[in-house]
N, C-alpha and C positions, 0 to 999 in steps of 0.2 A: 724699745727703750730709747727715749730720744740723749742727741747728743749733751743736751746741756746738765741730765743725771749722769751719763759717766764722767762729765768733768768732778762734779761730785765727788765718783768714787774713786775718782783718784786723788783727789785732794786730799779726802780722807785717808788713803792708806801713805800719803805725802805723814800726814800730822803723825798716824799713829808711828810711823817708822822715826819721826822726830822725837816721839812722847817719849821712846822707851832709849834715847841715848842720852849717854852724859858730857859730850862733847859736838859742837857745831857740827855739821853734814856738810860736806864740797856738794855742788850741783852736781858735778859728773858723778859722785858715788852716788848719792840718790838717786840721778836718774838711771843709769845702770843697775840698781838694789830692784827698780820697782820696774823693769822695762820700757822706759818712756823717751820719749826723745828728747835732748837737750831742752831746745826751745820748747816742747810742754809742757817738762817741768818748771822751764825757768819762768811762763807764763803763768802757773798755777804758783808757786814761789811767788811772784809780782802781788797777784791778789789777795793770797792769804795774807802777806807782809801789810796788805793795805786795810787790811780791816785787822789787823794787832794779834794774827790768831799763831807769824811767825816773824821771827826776829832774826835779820842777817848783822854777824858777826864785820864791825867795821874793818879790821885788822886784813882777817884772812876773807872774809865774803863767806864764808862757811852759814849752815843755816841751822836755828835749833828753834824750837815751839817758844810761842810770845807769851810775854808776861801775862795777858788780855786770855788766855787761853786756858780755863780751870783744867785743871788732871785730867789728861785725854787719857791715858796710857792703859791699855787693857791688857786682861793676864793672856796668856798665851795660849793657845790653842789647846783646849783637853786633847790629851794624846789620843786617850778612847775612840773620840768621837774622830779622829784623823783616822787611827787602826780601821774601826768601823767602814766610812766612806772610800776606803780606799782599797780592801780586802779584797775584794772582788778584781782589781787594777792589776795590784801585785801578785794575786794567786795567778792570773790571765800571763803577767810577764814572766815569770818563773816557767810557766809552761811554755810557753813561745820559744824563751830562749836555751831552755834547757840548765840555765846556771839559778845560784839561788837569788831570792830578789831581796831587798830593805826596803824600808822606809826609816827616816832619820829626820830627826828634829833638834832644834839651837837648846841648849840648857845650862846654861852655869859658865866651864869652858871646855864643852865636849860637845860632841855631834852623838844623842844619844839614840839608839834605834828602838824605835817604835814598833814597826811589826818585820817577821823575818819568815821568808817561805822557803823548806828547803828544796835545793835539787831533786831533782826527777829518780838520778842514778841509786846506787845500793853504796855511796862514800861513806864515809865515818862524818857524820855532822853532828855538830849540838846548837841547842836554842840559843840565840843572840837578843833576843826582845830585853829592853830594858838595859843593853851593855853601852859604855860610853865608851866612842869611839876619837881616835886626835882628827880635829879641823884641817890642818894643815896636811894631812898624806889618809890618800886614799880618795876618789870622788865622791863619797857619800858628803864628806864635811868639806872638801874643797866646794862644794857647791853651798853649802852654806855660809862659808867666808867667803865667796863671791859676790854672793847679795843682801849678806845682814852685815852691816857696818858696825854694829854691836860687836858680833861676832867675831870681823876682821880688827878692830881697835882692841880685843883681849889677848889674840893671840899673838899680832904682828909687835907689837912693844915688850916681845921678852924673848929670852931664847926658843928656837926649835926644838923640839926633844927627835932625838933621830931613832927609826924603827928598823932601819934597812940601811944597804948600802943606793939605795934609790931615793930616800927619801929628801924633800928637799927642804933644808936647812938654811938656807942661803936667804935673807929677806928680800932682797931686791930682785932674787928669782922668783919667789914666790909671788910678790907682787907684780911679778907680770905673766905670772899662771896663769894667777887671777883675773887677772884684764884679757886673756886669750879663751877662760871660761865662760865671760860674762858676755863676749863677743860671741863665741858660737852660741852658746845657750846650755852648753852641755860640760862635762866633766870627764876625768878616765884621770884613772891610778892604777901603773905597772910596777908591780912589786914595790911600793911604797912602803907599805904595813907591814907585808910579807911576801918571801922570796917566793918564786912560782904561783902567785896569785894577781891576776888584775880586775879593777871594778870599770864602772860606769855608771853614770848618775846628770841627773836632771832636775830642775828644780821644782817644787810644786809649790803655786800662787792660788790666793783666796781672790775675791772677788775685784777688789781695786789691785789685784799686780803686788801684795805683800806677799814675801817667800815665807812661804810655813813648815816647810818640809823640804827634802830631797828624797828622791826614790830612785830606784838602779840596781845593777845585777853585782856579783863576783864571782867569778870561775880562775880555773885553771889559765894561764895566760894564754897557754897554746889555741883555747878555745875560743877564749876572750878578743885573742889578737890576731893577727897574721906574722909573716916570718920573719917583720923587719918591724911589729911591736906598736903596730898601726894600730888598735879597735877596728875591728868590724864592722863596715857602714851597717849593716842588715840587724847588727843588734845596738846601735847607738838610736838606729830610725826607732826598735822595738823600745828603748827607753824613752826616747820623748814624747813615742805615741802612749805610754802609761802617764807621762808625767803631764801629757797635754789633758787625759781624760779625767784624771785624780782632780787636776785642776779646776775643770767643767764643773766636777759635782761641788766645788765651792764657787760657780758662778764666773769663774774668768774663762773669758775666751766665746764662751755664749753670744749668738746674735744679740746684738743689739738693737 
């Protein structure tokens, strides 16, 4: 695929992540949302701006879709067809890592789970598919306020609601969680939600680098973590390598 179709698809998933907010985009959040480098974005930004398809905000420089630009905004992702392509991903991670895995998607102001595979062991577990989980604690939805700007402008403009004595409430901490998630690539929540429990999570991208999901484990902390509360490199590598492969079968990351 030559380079001048992936400028395309990225522009494209530029616009669509513009289509669906109600408020301008800073360059750095977009670029960070869709993993792109500054100058990328701010080049693909320059051209779309020049043919009227996106409009920067005089005041703040912030950027939202042009007047010139009829209703881009498409519905989201059938969950189905995410559970479906990605089944095989999360069943794979759940066995790898022994904890149970999610998949998780942006809806309303929850992070709601998509498909849920249990643990290996004989614990007392119940089905989670379909339960809406907080953005703010716990990696599943920390990763999706990392990269849907939708997502972070519903929850950071009101209070936290606190789950734990972990959880983090504090705005200004939280936004620089976020900036610390967006920068590895990955997520982790120690007893945020609940006491003796931590996740991990990673984000999964469609074809031009839009976040549609987060996918990741949650265990026991003790397994999840080591003794000073770290995650695990060997199960963080086992989350990205899910979240790298879910991603592939919507086309990112594929040679080009």
């Amino acid at each position: 695929m030559s380079k001048g179709v992936q400028s395309v698809e990225r522009a494209a998933a530029i616009l669509r992540l513009l289509a669906v907010e109600t408020e301008p985009v800073a360059l750095a959040q977009l670029a960070g949302s869709l993993g792109l480098a500054k100058a990328t974005a701010h080049g693909l930004l320059s051209t779309l701006k020049d043919v009227g398809f996106v409009e920067q905000d005089r005041g703040s420089g912030h950027y939202r879709v042009g007047r010139e630009l009829f209703q881009l905004g498409s519905e989201p992702i059938d969950v189905n067809e995410l559970r479906s392509r990605a089944l095989n991903w999360t069943d794979a991670l759940a066995a790898r890592t022994g904890e149970s895995a999610h998949l998780a998607v942006f809806r309303g102001q929850h992070a709601v789970v998509a498909h849920h595979v249990f643990r290996s062991d004989e614990s007392r577990q119940s089905l989670e598919t379909g339960n809406a989980i907080p953005l703010h604690a716990g990696a599943l939805g920390k990763v999706l306020l990392a990269f849907d700007p939708g997502a972070a402008r519903r929850v950071l403009d009101r209070p936290l609601e606190h789950h734990s004595f972990r959880t983090i409430t504090d705005r200004a901490e939280l936004v620089r969680e976020l900036a610390d998630v967006r920068a590895r690539g990955w997520a982790s929540g120690v007893e945020e939600v609940e006491v003796g429990v931590a996740s991990l999570a990673a984000p999964v991208r469609d074809r031009g680098g839009y976040v549609i999901a987060s996918v990741g484990i949650r265990g026991p902390v003790h397994t999840v973590c080591d003794g000073r509360l770290r995650p695990r490199d060997t199960l963080v590598e086992e989350v990205l390598r899910a979240a790298r492969s879910i991603s592939r079968e919507f086309g990112y990351g594929r040679p080009q």
